[in-house]
Every structure is written in structure tokens, then in C-alpha cells.
C-alpha positions in Angstrom: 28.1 29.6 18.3 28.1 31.7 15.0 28.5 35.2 15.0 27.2 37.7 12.6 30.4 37.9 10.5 30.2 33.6 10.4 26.1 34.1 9.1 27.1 36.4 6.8 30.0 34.8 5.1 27.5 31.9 4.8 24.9 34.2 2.5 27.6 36.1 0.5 28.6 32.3 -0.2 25.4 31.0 -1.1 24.6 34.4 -3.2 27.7 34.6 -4.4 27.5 33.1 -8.2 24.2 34.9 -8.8 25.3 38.1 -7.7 28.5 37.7 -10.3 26.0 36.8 -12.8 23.9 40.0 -12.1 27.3 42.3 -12.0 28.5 40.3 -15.1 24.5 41.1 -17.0 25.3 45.3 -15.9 29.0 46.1 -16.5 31.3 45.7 -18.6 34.1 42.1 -17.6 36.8 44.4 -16.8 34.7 45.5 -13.6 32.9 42.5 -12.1 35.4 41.5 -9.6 35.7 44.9 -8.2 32.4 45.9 -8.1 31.4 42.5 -6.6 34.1 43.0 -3.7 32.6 46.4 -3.2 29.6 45.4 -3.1 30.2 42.5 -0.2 32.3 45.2 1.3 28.9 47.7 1.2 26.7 45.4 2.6 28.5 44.0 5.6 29.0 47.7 6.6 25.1 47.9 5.9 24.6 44.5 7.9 22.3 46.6 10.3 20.2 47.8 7.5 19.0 44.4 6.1 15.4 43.2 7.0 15.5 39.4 8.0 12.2 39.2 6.3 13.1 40.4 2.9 15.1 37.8 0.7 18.8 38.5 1.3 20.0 38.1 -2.6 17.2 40.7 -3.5 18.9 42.9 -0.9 22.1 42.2 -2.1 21.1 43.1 -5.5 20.0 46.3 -4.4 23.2 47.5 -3.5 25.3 46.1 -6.4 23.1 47.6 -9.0 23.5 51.4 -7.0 26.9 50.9 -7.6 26.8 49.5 -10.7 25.2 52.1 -12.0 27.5 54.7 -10.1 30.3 52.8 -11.8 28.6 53.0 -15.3 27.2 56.9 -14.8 31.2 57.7 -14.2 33.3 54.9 -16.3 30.6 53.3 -19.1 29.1 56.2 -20.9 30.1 54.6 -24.8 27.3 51.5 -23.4 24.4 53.5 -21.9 22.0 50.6 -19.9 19.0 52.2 -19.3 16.5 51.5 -16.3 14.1 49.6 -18.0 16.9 46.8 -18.8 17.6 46.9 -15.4 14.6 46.2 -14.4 13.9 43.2 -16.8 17.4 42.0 -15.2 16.2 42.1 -11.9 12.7 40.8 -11.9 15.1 37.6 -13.7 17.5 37.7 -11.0 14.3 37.4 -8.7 12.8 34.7 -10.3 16.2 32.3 -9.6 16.3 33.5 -5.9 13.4 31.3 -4.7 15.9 28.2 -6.3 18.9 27.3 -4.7 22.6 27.9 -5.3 23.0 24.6 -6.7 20.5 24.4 -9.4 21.5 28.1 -10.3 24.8 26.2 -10.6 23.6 23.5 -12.8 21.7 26.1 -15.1 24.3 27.9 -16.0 26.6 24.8 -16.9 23.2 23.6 -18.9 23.8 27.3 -20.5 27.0 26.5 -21.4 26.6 22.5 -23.0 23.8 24.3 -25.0 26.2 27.1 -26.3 28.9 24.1 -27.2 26.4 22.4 -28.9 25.3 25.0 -31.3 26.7 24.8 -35.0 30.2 26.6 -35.0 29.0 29.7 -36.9 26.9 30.2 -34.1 28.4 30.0 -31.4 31.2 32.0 -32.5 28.9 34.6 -33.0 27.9 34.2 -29.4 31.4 34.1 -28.1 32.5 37.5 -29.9 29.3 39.4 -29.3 28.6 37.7 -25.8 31.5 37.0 -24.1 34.6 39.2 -26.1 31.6 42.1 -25.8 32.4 42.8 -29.2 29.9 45.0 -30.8 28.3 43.2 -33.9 29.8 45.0 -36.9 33.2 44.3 -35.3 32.0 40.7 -35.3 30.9 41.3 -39.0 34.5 41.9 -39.5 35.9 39.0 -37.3 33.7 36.6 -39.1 33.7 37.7 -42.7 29.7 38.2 -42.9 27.7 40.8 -43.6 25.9 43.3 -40.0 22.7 41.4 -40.9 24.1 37.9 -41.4 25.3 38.0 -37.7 22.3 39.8 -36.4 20.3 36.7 -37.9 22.8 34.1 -36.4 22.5 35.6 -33.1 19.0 35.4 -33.4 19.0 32.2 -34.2 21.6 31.0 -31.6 19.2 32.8 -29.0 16.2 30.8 -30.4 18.4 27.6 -29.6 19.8 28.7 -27.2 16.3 29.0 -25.1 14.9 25.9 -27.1 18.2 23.4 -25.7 17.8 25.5 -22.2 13.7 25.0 -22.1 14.6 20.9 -23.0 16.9 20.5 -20.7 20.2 20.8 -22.7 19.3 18.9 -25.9 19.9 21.3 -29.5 17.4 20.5 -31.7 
């Protein structure tokens, strides 16, 4: 026989890689692992709290984006997110929780063959601003272009980006 600790083990599991995505959307890379082990620790304390007929990654949510934005009121203040991106980030993060953990899984390793395919000035521009959270004029710098040159790459690499995700992984 399960216990409660066994069920819930079993949706932090299954919830897991979308609630990492959501931290990883909010705060800054530095602050993902932490904030998603606080939040885990949060809502098992919370357990009691949860309604069985709500979905339990919207629930989940809930919690980690309270203490993300605890976390950025005290530690982010250079980045200011404000609640209308948050939203927008949610109503997405809604959207995937009617799918399963596998084909989140398998979207976000389509996300990644469609960043590798992109031309290289693109998807270094990706990788600096994206991933290195650099802020664009310091990827100006890093790539030897002018502010708007990588403003219109990353443009452009969103465009294909969507287009290869929207195609099922093919860069046009």
C-alpha cells in the first residue's frame, strides 16, 4: 500500500522537469536548484492544502512562483520580471500540463535539435543571450556585431526557432 509520502514523490517526479523549466523561465540559473528544492520542500509541508480536484503541477506552480518572486523581490532587483510576464509564463506552463511528462520531454529535446540546427551566428546569439543570460550589448561585444545586428539575429533565430518547433524539428 502507498502512503502519502510514496504518492507524492510519484507527482513531484512526474512534475518535476516542468517545474525546473518554470523556475528556470523566472530566476536567474544560479537559483533554480534551490528554489526548486524549496519549493518540493513547501509543498509537502502544504500536502494538506492541495485540492485533489485542481491539477497538481498548477498547484505546484503556485508555490514556486511565491517564492520565486520572494527570491527575486530580495536577490534580483538589476532584472525586474513584472506580473504580466508571469502571467504569460503561466497560462504556458498550463497549457503543457494537460500533456504528459514524456512528450514535455520530447519537446524540449525537439527545442534543442532546432537550436543546433540554426546557422552558427544564430545560435550563438541564442546561447549568450539565452542560456549565458548575457544581456545583448554584452553579446554585441562577444560577437563583434553591432546592438541591432543581434537584436535582428535573435529575432530571426526566434522565428526559426518557432517555425522548426511548429514542423516538428525541421529548420527551414
Amino acid at each position: 500500500m502507498t502512503d502519502a509520502s510514496d504518492v507524492f514523490a510519484i507527482l513531484v517526479r512526474e512534475h518535476a522537469d516542468r517545474l525546473l523549466a518554470y523556475l528556470r523561465a523566472t530566476v536567474p540559473p544560479s537559483s533554480v536548484d534551490d528554489l526548486f528544492q524549496e519549493t518540493v520542500l513547501v509543498a509537502w509541508r502544504r500536502l494538506g492544502d492541495y485540492d485533489r480536484s485542481r491539477p497538481f503541477g498548477a498547484w505546484l506552480r503556485g508555490i514556486a512562483r511565491n517564492i520565486a518572486m520572494d527570491h527575486r523581490s530580495r536577490l534580483w532587483r538589476e532584472r525586474p520580471t513584472d506580473d504580466a510576464v508571469l502571467d504569460g509564463i503561466d497560462r504556458r506552463a498550463a497549457e503543457h500540463d494537460r500533456g504528459d511528462a514524456e512528450e514535455f520531454r520530447a519537446r524540449v529535446a525537439r527545442l534543442d535539435e532546432c537550436v543546433a540546427a540554426l546557422p552558427e551566428e544564430y545560435r550563438d546569439a541564442i546561447h549568450l543571450c539565452y542560456r549565458n543570460e548575457m544581456p545583448v550589448a554584452r553579446v554585441a561585444r562577444e560577437v563583434g556585431a553591432s546592438v541591432e545586428a543581434v537584436k535582428k539575429r535573435l529575432q530571426r533565430a526566434r522565428a526559426m526557432i518557432a517555425a522548426c518547433m511548429d514542423q516538428g524539428g525541421a529548420i527551414a
